[in-house]
N, C-alpha and C positions, 0 to 999 in steps of 0.2 A: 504494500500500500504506500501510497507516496504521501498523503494526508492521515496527519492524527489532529485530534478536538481536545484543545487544553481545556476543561472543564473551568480552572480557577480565575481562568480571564475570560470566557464563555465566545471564543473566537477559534477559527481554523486556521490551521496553520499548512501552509501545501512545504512540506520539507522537500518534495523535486525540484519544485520553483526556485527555494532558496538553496540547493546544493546546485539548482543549475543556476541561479546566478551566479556564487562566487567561483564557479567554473569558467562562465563568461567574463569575469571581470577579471580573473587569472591571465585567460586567453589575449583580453585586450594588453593587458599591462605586458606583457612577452611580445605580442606583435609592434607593443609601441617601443620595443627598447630595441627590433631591428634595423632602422634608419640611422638613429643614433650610433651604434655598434659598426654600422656597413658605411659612415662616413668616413672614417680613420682610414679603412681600409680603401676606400676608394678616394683618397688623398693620398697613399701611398703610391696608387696605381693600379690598382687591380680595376678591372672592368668591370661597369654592373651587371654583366651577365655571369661574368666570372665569378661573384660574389652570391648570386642569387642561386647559381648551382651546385656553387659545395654548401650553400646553406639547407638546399632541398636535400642532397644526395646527405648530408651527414642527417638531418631529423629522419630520413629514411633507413637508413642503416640503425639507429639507435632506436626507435620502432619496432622492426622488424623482428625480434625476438616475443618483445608481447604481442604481434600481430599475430606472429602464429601461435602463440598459447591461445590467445582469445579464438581463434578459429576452430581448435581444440579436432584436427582433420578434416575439416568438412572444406574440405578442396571444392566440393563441387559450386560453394557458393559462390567465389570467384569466376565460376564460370557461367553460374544465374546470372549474377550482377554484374557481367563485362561492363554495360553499355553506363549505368551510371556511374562503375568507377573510372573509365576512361573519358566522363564528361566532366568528373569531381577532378582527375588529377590533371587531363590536358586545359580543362575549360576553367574550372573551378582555382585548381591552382598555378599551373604553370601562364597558361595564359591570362590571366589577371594582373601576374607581375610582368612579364614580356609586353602587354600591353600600357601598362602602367610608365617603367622603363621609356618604352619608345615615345611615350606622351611628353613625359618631360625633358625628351628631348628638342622639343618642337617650342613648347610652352610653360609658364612657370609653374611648381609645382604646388602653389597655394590651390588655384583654380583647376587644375588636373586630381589634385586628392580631392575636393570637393564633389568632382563632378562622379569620381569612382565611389566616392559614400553615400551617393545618392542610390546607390542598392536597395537601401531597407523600403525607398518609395516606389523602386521597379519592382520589390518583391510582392508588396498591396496589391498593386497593379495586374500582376501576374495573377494572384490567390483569387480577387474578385475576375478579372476576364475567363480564367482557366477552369474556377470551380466554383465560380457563382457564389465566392466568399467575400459580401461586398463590406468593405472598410467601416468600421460604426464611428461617429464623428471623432469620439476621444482618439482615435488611431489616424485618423488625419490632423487633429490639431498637434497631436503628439509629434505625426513627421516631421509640421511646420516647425514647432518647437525646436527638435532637434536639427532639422536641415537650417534653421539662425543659430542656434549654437554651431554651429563647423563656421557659419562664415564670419563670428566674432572668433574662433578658436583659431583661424585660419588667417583672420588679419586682412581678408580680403577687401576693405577698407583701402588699403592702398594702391588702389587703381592697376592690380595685374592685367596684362592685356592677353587677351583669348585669339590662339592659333585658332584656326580651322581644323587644319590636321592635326594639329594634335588633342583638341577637343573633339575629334571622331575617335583617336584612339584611346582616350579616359574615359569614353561611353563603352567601345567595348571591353576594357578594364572593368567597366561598370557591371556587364553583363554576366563575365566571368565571376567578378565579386558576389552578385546574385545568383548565381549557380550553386557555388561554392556552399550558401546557405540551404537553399532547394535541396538539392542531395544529400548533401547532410540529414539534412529534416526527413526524406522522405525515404530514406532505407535503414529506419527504423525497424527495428525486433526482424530484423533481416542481416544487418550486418553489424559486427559489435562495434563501437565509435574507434577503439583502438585500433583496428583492423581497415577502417576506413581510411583513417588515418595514414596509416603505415604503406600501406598499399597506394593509396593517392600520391603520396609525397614519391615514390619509386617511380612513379607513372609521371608525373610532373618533372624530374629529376632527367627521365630516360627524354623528353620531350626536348628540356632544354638542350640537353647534351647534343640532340639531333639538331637542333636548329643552328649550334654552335660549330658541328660537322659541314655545314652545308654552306655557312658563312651569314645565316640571319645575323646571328647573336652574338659581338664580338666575344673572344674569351680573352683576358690578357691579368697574370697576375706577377706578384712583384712580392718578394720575402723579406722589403726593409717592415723595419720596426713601424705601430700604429700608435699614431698619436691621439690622446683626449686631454680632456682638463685635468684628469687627473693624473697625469703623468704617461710615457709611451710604452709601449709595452711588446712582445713578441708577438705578430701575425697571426698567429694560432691560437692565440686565447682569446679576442674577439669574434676569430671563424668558429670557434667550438660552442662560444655562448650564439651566436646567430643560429647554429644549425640544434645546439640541443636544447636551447630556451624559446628563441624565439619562432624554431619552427615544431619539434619533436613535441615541445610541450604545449607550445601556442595552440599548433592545430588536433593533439588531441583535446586534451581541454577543449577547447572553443567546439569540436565535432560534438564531443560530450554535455558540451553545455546546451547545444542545439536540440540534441534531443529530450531536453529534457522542458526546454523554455519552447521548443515549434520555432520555425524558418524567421518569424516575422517579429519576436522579440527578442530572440537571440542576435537577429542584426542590427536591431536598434541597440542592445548593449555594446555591440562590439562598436558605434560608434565612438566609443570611451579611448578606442586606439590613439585617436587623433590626440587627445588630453593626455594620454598617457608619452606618446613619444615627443609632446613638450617637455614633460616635466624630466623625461630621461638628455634629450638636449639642453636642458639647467644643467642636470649632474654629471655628465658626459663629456657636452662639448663648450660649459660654459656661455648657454643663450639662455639666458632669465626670461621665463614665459611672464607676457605681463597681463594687464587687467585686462584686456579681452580676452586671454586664452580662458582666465577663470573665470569670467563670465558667460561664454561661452561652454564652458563643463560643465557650469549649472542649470542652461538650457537645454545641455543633450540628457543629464539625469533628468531632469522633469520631463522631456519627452517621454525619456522609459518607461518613468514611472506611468505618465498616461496610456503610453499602451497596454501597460501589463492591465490597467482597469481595464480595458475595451479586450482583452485577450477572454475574458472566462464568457464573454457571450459565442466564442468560437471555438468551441468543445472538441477537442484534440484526442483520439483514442487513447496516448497512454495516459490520458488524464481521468480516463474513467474511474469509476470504481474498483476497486480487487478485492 
């Protein structure tokens, strides 16, 4: 049962909701400390493809041990569920950040994360066109909420100027990002989040690696020392926290918090990324987030908070009863 009734306060308590939040807040706070982490390194030298795929290929390697405990031999289910994990790992993960990447190359990266976190409003979009699960108001004002918090978190305030191109390629960054949550969501009590996990990241990992072979993706890395605020340090200790925090842990977490919170509040909390990989550039790279970013964080938790209200009129099977 995911719900117990405290008698002595005479209210419910849904314990999934709150083990999948602090899963989702887990997730964002790991996703936020990857930019931060992969600046150093991409101040050294190393290419951001270069970076983005030993970050997949190590969260996949360090996975892959609980993945296959969690599968416990049922080989077959990988071969049920090809078609979602090759849209979770090529769509989901690898092309969201390949997308992402090539966005801001074109244009600044205020207005290109903005437009990739506008996921959680393609995801609405998606639930009420696809399955006639039409958004109840508190889930729209909630977007609104949170889509003004990213662009005081964001700073957007100082007149970034919008490529074309590369506002078509942080839309489909955008897509991918909505993906990412979908599948998660919807292979539920089908595949265990660890497993999804683990297996996406190999899939996403194998993807880059191809596009790098063929010359998409440059790859180019460099073995001097990586510098932060806090002093420089050997190359390999910010690639090991990139690929076992902020991807191994980030994306199971975050798959796991998915199922537990449904597609459509699970990526309203992972808006908290953006809040979190300020506060890791303060202690990182020495850039003090200022009164918009924290103004902005308490626009994207008040959004949360309004959809989780507007979420129990949208009855999720493992929110049933047991």
């Amino acid at each position: 049962m995911t719900q117990v009734e405290d008698d002595s306060a005479g209210v419910r308590i849904d314990r999934g909701f709150n083990g999948g939040l602090v899963l989702a807040v887990l997730s964002a706070a790991s996703f936020g400390m990857a930019g931060p982490l992969a600046r150093g390194l991409l101040e050294a030298g190393w290419s951001p493809g270069a970076v983005v795929l030993a970050r997949l290929s190590i969260g996949a390697a360090a996975l892959s041990p609980f993945a296959i405990i969690a599968l416990r031999g049922r080989w077959g289910l990988l071969r049920t569920q090809l078609r979602p994990l090759l849209v979770y790992g090529a769509l989901g993960l690898a092309g969201t950040q390949f997308c992402y990447f090539s966005a801001v190359g074109t244009m600044d990266v205020a207005p290109a994360l903005l437009i990739e976190f506008t996921a959680p409003i393609a995801i609405v979009l998606w639930l009420w066109a696809r399955r006639g699960q039409r958004p109840q108001p508190l889930t729209l004002l909630g977007g609104g909420a949170a889509v003004l918090g990213l662009v005081l978190a964001l700073d957007l305030a100082s007149g970034a100027e919008v490529a074309w191109t590369g506002a078509l390629w942080a839309f489909a960054a955008m897509i991918g990002n909505a993906a990412y949550f979908l599948i998660a969501g919807e292979t539920e009590d089908v595949l265990p989040p660890i497993a999804l996990a683990g297996v996406g990241l190999a899939i996403a990992a194998a993807v880059l690696a191809a596009l790098g072979v063929i010359g998409i993706l440059p790859m180019h890395v460099n073995f001097a020392a990586a510098g932060y605020a806090v002093g420089a340090g050997p190359w390999w200790v910010p690639l090991l926290a990139l690929g076992l925090i902020s991807a191994a842990l980030a994306y199971a977490s975050g798959t796991a918090a998915i199922r537990r919170l449904g597609s459509r509040v699970g990526s309203f909390v992972a808006l908290l990324e953006v809040v979190a990989a300020a506060l890791f550039a303060w202690l990182l790279l020495d850039q003090l987030p200022g009164l918009s970013v924290l103004l902005g964080g308490l626009l994207i938790i008040t959004g949360v908070v309004l959809v989780r209200r507007a979420e129990p009129a949208q009855v999720r099977p493992s929110q049933s009863a047991c």
